[in-house]
C-alpha positions as CSV (number, residue, x, y, z in Angstrom):
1,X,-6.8,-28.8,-8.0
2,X,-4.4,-25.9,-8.6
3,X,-3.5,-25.6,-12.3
4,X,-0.7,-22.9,-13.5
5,X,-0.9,-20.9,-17.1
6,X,1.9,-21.6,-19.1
7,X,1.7,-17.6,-19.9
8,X,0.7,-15.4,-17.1
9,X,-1.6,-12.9,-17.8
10,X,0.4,-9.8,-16.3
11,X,3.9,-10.8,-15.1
12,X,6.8,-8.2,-13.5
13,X,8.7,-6.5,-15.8
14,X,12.1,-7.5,-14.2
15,X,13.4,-10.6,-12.5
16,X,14.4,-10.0,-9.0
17,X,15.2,-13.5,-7.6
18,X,17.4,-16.1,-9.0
19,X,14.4,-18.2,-8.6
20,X,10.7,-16.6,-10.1
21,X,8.0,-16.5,-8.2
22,X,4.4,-17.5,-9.5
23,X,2.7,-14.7,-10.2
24,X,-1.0,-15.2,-9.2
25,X,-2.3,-14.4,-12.2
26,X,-1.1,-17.3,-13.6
27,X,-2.5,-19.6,-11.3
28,X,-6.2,-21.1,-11.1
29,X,-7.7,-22.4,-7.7
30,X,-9.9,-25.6,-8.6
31,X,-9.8,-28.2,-5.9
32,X,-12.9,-28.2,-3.4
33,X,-10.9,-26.9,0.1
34,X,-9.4,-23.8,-1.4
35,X,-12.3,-23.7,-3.8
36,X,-14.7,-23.4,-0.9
37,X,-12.7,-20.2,1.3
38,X,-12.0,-18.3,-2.4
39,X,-16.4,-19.1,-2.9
40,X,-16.6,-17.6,0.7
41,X,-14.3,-14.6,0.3
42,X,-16.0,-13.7,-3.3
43,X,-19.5,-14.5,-2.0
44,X,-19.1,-13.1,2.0
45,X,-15.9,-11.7,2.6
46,X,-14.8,-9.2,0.2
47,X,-18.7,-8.0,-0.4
48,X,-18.8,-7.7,2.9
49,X,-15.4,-5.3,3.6
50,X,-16.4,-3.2,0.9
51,X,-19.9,-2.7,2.2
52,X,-17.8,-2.1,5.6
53,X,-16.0,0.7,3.5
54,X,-19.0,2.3,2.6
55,X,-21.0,2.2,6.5
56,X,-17.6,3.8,8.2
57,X,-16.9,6.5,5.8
58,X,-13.7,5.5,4.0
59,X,-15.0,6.2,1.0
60,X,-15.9,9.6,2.5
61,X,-13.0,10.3,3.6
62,X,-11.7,10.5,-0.1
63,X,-14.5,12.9,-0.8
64,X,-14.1,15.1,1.5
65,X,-10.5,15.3,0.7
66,X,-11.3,15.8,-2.6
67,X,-13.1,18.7,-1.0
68,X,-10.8,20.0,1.6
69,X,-12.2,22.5,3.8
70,X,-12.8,23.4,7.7
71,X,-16.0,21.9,7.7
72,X,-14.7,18.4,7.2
73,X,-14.8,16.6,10.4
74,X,-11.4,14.1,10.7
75,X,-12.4,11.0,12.2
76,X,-11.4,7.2,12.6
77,X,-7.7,6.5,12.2
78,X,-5.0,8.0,10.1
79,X,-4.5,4.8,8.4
80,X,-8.4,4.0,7.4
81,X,-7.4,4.8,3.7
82,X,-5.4,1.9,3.9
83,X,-9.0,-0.6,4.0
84,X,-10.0,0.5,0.7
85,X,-6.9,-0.2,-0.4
86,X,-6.5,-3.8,0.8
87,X,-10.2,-4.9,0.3
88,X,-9.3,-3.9,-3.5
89,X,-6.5,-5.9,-3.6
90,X,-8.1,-8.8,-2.0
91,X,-10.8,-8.5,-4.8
92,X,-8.5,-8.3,-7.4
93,X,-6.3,-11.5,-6.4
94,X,-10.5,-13.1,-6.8
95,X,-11.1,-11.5,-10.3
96,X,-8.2,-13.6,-11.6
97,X,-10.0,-17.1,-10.5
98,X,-13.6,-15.7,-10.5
99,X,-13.7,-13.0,-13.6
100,X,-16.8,-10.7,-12.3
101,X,-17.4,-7.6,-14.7
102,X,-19.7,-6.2,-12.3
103,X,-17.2,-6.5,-9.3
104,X,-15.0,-5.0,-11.7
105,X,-17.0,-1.8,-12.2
106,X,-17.6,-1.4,-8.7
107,X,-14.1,-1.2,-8.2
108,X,-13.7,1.1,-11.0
109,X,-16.2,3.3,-9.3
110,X,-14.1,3.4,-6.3
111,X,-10.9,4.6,-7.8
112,X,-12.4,7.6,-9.1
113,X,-13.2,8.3,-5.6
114,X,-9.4,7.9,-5.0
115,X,-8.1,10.1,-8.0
116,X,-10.7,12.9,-7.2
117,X,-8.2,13.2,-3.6
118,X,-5.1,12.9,-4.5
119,X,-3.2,16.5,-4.2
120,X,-1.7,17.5,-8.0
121,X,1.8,16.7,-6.8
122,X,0.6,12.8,-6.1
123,X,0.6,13.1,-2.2
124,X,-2.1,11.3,-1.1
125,X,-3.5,11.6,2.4
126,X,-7.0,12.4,3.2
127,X,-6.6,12.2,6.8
128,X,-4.6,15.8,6.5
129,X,-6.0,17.0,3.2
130,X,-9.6,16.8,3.7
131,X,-8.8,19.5,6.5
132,X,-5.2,20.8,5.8
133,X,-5.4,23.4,9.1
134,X,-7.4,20.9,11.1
135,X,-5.5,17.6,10.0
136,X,-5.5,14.3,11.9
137,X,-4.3,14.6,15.7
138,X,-1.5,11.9,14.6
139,X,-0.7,13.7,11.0
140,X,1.5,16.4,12.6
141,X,1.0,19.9,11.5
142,X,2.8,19.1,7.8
143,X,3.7,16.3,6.2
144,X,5.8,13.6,7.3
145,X,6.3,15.2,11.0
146,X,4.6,12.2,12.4
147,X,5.5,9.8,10.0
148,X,7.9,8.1,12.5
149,X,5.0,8.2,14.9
150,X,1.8,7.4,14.1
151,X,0.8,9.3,10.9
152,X,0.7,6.3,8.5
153,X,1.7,8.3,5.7
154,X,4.2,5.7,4.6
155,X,2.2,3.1,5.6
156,X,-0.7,3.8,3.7
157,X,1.5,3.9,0.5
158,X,3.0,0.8,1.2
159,X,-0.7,-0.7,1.3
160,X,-1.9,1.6,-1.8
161,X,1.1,0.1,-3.7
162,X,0.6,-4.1,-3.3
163,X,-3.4,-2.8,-4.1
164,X,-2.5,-0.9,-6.8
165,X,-0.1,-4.0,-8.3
166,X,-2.6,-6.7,-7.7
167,X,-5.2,-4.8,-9.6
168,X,-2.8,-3.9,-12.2
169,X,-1.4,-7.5,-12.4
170,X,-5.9,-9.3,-12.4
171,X,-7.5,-6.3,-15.1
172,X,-4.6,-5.1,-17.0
173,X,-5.8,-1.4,-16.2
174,X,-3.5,1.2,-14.8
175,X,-5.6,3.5,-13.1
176,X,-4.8,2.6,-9.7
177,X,-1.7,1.4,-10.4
178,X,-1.0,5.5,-12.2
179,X,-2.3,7.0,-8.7
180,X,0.2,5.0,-6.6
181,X,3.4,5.8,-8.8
182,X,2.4,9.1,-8.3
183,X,2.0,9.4,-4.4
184,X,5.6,7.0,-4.8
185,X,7.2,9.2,-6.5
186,X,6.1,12.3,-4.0
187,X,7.5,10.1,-1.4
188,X,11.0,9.8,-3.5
189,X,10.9,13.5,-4.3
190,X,10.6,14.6,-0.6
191,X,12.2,11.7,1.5
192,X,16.2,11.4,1.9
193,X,19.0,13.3,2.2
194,X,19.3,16.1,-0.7
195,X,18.8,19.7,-0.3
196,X,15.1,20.3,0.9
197,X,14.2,16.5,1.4
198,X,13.5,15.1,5.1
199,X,15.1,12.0,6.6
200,X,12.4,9.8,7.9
201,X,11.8,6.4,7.9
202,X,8.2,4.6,8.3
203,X,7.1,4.5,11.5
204,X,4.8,1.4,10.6
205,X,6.8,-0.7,7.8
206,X,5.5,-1.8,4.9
207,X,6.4,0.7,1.9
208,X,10.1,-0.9,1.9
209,X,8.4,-4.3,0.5
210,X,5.9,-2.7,-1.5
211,X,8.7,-0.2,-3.6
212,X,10.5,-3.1,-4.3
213,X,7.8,-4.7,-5.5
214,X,6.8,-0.9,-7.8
215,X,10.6,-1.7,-8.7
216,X,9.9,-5.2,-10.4
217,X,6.4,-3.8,-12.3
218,X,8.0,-0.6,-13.3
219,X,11.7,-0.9,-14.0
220,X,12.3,2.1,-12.1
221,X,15.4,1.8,-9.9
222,X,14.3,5.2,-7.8
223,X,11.5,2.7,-5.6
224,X,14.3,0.1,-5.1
225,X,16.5,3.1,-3.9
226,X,14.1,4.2,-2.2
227,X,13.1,1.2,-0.4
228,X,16.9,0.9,0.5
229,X,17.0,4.0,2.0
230,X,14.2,3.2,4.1
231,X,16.0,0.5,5.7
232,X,19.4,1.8,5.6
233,X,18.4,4.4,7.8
234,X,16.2,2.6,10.2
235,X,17.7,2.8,13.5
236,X,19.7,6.7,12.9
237,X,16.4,8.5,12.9
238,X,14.5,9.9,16.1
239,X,12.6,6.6,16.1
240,X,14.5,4.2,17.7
241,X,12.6,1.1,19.6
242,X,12.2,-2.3,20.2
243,X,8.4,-2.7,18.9
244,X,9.2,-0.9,15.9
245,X,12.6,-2.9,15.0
246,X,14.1,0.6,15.0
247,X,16.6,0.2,17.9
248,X,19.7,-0.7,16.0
249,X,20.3,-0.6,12.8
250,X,18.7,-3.6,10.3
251,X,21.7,-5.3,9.2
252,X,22.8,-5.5,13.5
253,X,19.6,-7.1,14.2
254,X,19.8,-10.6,14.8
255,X,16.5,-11.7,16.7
256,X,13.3,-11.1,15.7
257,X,11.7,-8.1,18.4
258,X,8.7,-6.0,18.5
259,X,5.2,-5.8,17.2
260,X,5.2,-8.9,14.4
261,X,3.5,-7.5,11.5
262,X,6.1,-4.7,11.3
263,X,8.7,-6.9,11.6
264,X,7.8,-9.1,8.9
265,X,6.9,-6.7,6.5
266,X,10.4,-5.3,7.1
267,X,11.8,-8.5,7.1
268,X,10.2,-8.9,3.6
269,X,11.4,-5.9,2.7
270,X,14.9,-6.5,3.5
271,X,15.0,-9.5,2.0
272,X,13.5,-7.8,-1.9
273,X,16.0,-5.4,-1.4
């Protein structure tokens, strides 16, 4: 049985369809099929990823960037941040069905790992900043010079943002929620066409989506502009492919191309925007 709260716990700020979603939060997962993958996930799955987080040294990762220093090794993937971030937001969609106070604390415990490396202007990175002269091979030498590439920098906001809502959105606490406006609103500060700012786009969509979504929770239009601008100038930049739906501009495109996860992140994106 599925049963909806007539008041949801947490619900957006703003309205951004004619038609309102269901926020999850409002929403309670009773019947035996779904009740036996959600027993699964909090039981196996979501344990599990964390304890995945812990063996592969995400969690180091934010550590050692809270650390930074030559003697930090960069290893993995420039976008291994971005596991922390959805496992959290898998466990938080689970602590609105299945409150767990322990679960709760652990995840608690894992943001303060997360605030300790975020840079005091909100950028957060820990593939470059663990080792700013020795930064990941994909980073680029400063910020954002690979973000068209492989970099993830964008990418890895997108993912902290819908983690940083869902947790926001299940507890009602704003600490992760307070560490992603800040690395969103370094991204607005930096990226777009006013004097000192760089024109880029995300080389791996997803942050277009997720502002949007910042947009609805915050009431801040500078996420919604920013998500438009994200999309407004796919297809200008020096990325311009076929895989990465960045061959023409979006509003040209009129068959779905490329890699599919990009695409439909974008096209989700596009279509909150």
């Amino acid at each position: 049985m599925i049963k909806l709260w007539a008041i949801p716990l947490l619900s957006l700020v703003l309205h951004g369809y004619p038609i309102d979603p269901v926020p999850f939060t409002s929403v309670l997962i009773t019947d035996a099929f779904w009740g036996q993958r959600l027993k699964a996930s909090r039981e196996v799955t979501v344990p599990l990823a964390f304890s995945k987080c812990e063996e592969t040294g995400r969690y180091d990762n934010f550590v050692k960037a809270a650390h930074p220093g030559l003697e930090n090794d960069v290893t993995g993937y420039s976008f291994d941040d971005t596991d922390v971030y959805k496992t959290i937001e898998g466990a938080s969609y689970l602590l609105q069905t299945y409150p767990d106070k322990k679960l709760e604390a652990y995840i608690d415990s894992v943001l303060i790992l997360v605030t300790a490396a975020q840079e005091p202007d909100g950028y957060l990175y820990t593939a470059r900043t663990m080792n700013p002269q020795h930064p990941h091979e994909w980073a680029g030498s400063k910020r954002w010079e690979k973000v068209e590439e492989l970099s993830h920098e964008f990418y890895n906001l997108g993912h902290m943002v819908e983690g940083a809502i869902a947790h926001y959105q299940a507890t009602g606490k704003r600490t992760f929620l307070d560490i992603a406006i800040r690395y969103a609103d370094c991204v607005c500060r930096e990226i777009g066409e006013g004097p000192g700012q760089v024109v880029a786009v995300p080389g791996h969509q997803i942050a277009e989506m997720a502002l949007a979504k910042l947009y609805l929770v915050t009431g801040d239009e500078k996420y919604l502009r920013q998500a438009k601008f994200f999309l407004d100038k796919r297809g200008y930049t020096s990325r311009k492919d076929l895989y990465s739906q960045a061959h023409i501009p979006v509003i040209q495109q009129d068959e779905a191309v490329g890699h599919s996860v990009r695409a439909t992140y974008m096209y989700s994106g596009m279509a909150d925007v």
